[in-house]
C-alpha positions as CSV (number, residue, x, y, z in Angstrom):
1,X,11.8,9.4,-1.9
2,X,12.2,7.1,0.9
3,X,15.6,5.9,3.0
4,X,17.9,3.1,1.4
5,X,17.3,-0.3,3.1
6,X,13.4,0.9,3.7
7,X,10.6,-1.1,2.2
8,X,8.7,1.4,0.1
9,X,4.7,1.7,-0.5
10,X,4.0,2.0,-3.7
11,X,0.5,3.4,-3.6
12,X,-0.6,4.4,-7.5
13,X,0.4,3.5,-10.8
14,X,2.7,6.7,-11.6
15,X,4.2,6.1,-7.9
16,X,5.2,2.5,-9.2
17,X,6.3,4.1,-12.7
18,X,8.9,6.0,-10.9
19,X,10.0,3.3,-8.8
20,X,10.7,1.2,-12.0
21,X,12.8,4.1,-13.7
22,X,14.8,4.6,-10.0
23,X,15.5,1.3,-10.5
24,X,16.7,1.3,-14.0
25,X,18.2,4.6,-13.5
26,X,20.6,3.5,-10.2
27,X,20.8,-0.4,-11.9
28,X,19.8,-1.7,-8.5
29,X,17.6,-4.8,-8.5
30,X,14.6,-4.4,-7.5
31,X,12.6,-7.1,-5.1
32,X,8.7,-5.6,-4.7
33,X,6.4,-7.6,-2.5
34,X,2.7,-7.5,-3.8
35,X,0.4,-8.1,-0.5
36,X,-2.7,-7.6,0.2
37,X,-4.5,-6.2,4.2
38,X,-6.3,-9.4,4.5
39,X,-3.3,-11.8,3.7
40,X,-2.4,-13.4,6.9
41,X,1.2,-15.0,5.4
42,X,1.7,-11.2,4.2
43,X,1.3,-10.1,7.6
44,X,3.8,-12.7,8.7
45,X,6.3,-12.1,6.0
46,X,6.4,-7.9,6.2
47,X,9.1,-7.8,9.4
48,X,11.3,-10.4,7.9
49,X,11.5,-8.2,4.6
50,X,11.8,-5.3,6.4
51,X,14.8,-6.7,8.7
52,X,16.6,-8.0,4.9
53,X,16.2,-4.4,3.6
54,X,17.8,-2.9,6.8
55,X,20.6,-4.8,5.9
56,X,20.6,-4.8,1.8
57,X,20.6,-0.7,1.1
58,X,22.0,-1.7,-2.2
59,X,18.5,-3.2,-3.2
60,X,15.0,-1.3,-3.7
61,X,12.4,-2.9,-1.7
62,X,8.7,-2.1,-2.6
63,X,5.9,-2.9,-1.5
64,X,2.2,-3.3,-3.9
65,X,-1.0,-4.2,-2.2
66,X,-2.8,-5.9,-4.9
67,X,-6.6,-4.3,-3.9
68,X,-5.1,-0.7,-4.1
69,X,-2.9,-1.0,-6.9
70,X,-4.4,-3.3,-9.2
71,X,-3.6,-2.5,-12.5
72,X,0.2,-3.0,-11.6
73,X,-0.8,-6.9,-10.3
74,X,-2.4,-7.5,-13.4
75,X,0.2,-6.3,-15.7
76,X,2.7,-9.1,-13.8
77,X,-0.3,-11.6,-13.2
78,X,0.1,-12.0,-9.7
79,X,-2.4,-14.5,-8.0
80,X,-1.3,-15.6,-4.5
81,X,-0.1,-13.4,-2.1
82,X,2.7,-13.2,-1.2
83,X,4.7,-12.7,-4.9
84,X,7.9,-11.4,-4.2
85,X,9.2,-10.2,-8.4
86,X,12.9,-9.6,-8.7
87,X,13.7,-6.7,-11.5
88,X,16.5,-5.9,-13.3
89,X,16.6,-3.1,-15.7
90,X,12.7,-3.2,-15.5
91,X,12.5,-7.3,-16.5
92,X,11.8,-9.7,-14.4
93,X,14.4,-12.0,-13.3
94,X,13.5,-14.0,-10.4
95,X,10.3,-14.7,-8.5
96,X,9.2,-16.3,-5.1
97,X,5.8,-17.2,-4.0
98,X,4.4,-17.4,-0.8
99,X,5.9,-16.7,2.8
100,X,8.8,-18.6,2.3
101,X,11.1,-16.8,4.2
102,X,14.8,-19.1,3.9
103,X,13.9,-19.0,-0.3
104,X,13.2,-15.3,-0.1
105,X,16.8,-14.9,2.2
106,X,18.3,-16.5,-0.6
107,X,17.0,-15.6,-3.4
108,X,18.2,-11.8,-2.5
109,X,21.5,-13.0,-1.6
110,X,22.2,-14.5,-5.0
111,X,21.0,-11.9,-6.9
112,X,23.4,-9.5,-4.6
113,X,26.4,-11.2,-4.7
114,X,25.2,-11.8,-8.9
115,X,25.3,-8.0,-9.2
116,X,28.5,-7.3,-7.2
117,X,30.2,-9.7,-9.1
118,X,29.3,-7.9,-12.5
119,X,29.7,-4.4,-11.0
């Protein structure tokens, strides 16, 4: 299991399975990046997701490269890379495409401060 405010590869479909119960398990919301080696705005967008997860230990961040773990993008139909799927109790609760980095800043704030509010 990997360090709190890490972003985790998730390299096969049981690896990903367990991820998803962690997350269900601990309630944490989940943000998982699905990338792929040749995507250049995937490239670009990795150290600014690893910088938020330094500083949000409360959220699980994964990372799915689409070629290697393929069955897991088609289950959530991901087709442009970046996709960056919020979960919540295994559901899907928010989504941001592309390397958007101020909407992806944001998007993980409000669903933090949504969560400490409730908690």
């Amino acid at each position: 299991m990997a360090e709190e405010g890490q972003v985790v590869g998730v390299h096969t479909v049981d690896a990903w399975n367990q991820q998803l119960q962690n997350g269900k398990d601990s309630q944490k919301l989940i943000v998982v990046d699905f990338t792929a080696s040749w995507c250049g705005p995937c490239r670009f967008i990795a150290p600014v997701l690893a910088e938020i997860a330094r500083h949000t230990p409360q959220v699980i961040f994964l990372k799915v490269d689409v070629d290697e773990v393929r069955p897991v993008a088609e289950e959530y139909s991901i087709e442009a890379m970046p996709t960056f799927l919020f979960l919540k109790d295994g559901k899907i609760v928010d989504k941001v495409v592309g390397a958007k980095k101020e909407e992806l800043q944001l998007t993980i704030a409000k669903h933090v401060s949504a969560a400490a509010a409730s908690s």
